[in-house]
C-alpha positions as MATLAB code, in Angstrom:
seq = 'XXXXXXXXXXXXXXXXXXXXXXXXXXXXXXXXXXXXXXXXXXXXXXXXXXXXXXXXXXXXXXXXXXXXXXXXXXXXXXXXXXXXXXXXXXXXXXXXXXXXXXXXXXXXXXXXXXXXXXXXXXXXXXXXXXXXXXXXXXXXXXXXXXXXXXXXXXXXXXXXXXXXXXXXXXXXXXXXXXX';
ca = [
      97.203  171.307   65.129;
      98.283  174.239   63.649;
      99.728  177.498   65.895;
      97.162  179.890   64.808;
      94.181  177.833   66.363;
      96.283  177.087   69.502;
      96.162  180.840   69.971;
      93.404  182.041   68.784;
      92.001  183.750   65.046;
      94.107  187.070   65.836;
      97.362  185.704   67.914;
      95.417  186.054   71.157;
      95.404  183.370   72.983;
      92.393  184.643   75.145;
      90.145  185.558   72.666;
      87.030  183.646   73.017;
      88.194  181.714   76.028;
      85.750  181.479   79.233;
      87.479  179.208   81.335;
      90.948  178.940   82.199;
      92.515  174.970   84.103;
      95.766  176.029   86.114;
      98.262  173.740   86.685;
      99.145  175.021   90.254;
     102.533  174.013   91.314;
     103.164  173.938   87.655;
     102.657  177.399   87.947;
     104.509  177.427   91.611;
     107.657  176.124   90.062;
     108.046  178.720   87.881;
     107.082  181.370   89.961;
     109.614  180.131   92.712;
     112.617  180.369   89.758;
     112.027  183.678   88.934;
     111.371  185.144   92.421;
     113.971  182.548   94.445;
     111.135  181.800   96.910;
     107.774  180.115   97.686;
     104.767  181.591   97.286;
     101.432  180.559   99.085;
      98.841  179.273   97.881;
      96.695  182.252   98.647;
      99.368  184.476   97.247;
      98.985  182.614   93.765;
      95.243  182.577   94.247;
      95.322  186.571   94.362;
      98.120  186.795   91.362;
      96.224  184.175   89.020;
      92.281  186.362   90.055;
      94.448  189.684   88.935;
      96.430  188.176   85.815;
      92.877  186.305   84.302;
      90.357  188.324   85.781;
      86.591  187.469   83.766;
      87.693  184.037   83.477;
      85.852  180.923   85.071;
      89.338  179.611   86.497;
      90.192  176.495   88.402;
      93.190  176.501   90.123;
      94.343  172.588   90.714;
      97.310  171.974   93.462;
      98.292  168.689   94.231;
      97.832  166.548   97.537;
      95.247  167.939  100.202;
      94.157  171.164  101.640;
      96.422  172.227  104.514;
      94.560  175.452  105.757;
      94.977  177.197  102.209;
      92.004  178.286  100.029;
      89.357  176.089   98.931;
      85.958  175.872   96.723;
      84.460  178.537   95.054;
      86.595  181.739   96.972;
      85.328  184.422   94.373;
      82.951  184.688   91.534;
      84.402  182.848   88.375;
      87.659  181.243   90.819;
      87.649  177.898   92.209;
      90.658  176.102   94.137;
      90.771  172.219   93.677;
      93.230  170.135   95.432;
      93.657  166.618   93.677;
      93.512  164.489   97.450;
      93.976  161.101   96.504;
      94.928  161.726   92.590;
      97.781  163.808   90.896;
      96.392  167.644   89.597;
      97.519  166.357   85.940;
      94.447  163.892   86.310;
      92.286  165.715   87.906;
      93.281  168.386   84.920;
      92.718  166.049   82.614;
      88.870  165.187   83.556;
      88.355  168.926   83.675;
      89.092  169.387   80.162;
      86.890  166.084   79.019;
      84.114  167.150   81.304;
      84.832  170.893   80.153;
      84.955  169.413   76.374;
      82.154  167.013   76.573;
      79.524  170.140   77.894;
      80.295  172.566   75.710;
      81.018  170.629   72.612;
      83.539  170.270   69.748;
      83.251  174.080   69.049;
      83.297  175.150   72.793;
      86.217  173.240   73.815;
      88.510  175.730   72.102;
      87.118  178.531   74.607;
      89.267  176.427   77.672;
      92.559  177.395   78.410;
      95.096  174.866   79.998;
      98.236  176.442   81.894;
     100.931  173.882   82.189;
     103.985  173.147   81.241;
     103.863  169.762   81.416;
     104.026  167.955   78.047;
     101.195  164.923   78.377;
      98.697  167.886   80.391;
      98.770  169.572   77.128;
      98.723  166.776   74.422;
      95.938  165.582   76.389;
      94.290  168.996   76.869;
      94.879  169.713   72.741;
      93.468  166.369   71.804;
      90.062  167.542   73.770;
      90.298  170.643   71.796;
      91.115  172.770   74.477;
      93.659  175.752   73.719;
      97.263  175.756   76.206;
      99.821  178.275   77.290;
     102.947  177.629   79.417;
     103.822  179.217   82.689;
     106.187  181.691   80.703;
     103.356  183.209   79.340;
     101.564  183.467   82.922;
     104.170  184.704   84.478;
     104.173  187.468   81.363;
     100.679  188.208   82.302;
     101.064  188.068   86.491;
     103.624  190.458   85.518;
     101.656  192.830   83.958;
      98.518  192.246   86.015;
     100.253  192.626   89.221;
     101.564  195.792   88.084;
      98.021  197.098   86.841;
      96.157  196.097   90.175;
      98.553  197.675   92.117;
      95.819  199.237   94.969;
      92.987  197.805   92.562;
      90.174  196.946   94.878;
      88.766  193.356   94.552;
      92.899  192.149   93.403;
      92.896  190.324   96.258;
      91.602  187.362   98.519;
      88.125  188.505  100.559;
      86.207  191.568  100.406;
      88.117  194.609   98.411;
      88.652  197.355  100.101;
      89.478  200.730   99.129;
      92.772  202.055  100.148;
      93.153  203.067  103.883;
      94.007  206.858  102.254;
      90.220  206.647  101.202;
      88.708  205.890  104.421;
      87.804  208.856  106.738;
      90.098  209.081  109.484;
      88.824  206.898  112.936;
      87.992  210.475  114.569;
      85.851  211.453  111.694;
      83.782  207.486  111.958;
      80.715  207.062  113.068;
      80.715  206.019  117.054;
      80.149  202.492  117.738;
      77.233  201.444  120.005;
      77.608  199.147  123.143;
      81.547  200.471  123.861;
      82.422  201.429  127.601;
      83.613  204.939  126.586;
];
């Protein structure tokens, strides 16, 4: 397969791609070598929402929910955990499921982020498109440093900044309070 496809007719590797499959602790791993520590899940969940904000992205972490985020947890951003399975194979039947509904000619509009060698071939031979975790962490980079106080950046409802919320003097009184 040549380079060019891999990333896309002008060198972007997001152009016409609507769904992004993240290799979480993939994606962890490398985040951990460059910052020397770990980062929770939820922390990732808010980096990956700012870095590939408007795509429909799974995030896939391996063994079983231990009080982290799960399911649908924003519009367009799912967190799978692979239970039972290893998040390569549970990768892997994304892309073939992903491939399979949207055809030979959609396939290319699915993004795989991994580093790992057989997630890729595997994820290529479906027709997918793939990126490594350098060029994530390239993107968290710059997306953490554009959402800086961006409302909706993070887990839950967005909020404006507290500077933008009338002081607590200048709030409405609440009802049913012993005053």
């Amino acid at each position: 397969m040549s380079r060019r496809r891999a990333t896309g007719a002008r060198g972007d590797i997001l152009a016409g791609v609507t769904r992004a499959l993240v290799d979480g602790r993939n994606v962890q791993f490398a985040l951990r070598r460059v910052s020397g520590g770990e980062l929770p899940d939820a922390a990732l969940v808010a980096r990956l929402r700012a870095a590939l904000h408007g795509l429909d992205t799974t995030l896939v972490l391996d063994g079983h929910p231990a009080g982290g985020p799960q399911g649908r947890i924003a519009p367009g951003f799912r967190v799978e955990y692979s239970r039972h399975r290893d998040a390569d194979s549970v990768i892997d039947d994304l892309v073939a499921e992903g491939a399979r509904e949207l055809g030979p000619a959609g396939a290319d509009g699915i993004l795989v982020l991994t580093d790992d060698r057989a997630v890729r071939e595997h994820a290529r031979r479906q027709g997918a498109r793939v990126a490594g975790t350098a060029w994530l962490m390239a993107r968290i980079d710059r997306g953490v440093a554009r959402s800086a106080g961006r409302p909706g950046a993070s887990i839950g409802n967005a909020r404006p900044p507290s500077s933008a919320r009338p002081p607590s003097s200048a709030r409405a009184p609440r009802l049913g309070r012993d005053r």
